[in-house]
N, C-alpha and C positions, 0 to 999 in steps of 0.2 A: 504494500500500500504506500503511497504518495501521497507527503503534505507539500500542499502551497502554502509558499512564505514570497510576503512581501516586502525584497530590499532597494537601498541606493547605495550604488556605487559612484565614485567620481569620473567625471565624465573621459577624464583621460585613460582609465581604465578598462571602459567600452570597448576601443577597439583591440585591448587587448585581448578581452574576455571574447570577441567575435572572433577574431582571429584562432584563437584556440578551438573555440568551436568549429569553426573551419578546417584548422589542421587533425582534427582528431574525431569529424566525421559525424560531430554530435549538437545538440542543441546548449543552449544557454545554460540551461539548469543539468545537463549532461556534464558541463564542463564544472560548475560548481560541485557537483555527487565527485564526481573524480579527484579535484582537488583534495574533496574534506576527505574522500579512501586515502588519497597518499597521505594525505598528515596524519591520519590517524595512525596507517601500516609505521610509516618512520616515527611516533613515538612511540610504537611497541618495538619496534627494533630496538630503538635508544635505549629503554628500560631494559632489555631482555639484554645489552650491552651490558649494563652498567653491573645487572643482576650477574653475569654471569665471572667480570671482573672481581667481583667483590665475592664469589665463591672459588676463584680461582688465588686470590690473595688468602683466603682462609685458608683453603688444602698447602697450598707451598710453608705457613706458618705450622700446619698441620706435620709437614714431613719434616722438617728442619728438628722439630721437637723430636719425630722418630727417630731421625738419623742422631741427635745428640745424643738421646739416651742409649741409644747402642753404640756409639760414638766412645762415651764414659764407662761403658761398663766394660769393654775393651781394652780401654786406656785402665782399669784396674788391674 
């Protein structure tokens, strides 16, 4: 299902927004739907970046502890 929404854009924006619709074969509000997918897809990317950094700095502190303590108990 489809809501209508009624916006303003600035005028110099118009032809961009045609232009798009032009190049990618779709209407106005085709071109709007597709903008708000990529922004939405790129900040779940971004999240799912940052998520997977911040479990990747965990494990490397995770191993560092394993390698010490066999490290130490070695060195005994």
């Amino acid at each position: 299902m489809a809501q209508k929404f009624t916006i303003s854009i600035p005028d110099e924006l118009v032809n961009t927004l045609d232009s798009l619709a032009i190049a990618w074969k779709t209407t106005r509000s085709g071109v709007f739907a597709r903008l708000l997918q990529e922004t939405e897809r790129k900040c779940l990317e971004k999240e799912m970046e940052e998520g997977y950094k911040a479990m990747a700095e965990n494990d490397v502190e995770l191993y560092l502890l394993a390698q010490a303590e066999v490290v130490l108990r070695i060195a005994d």
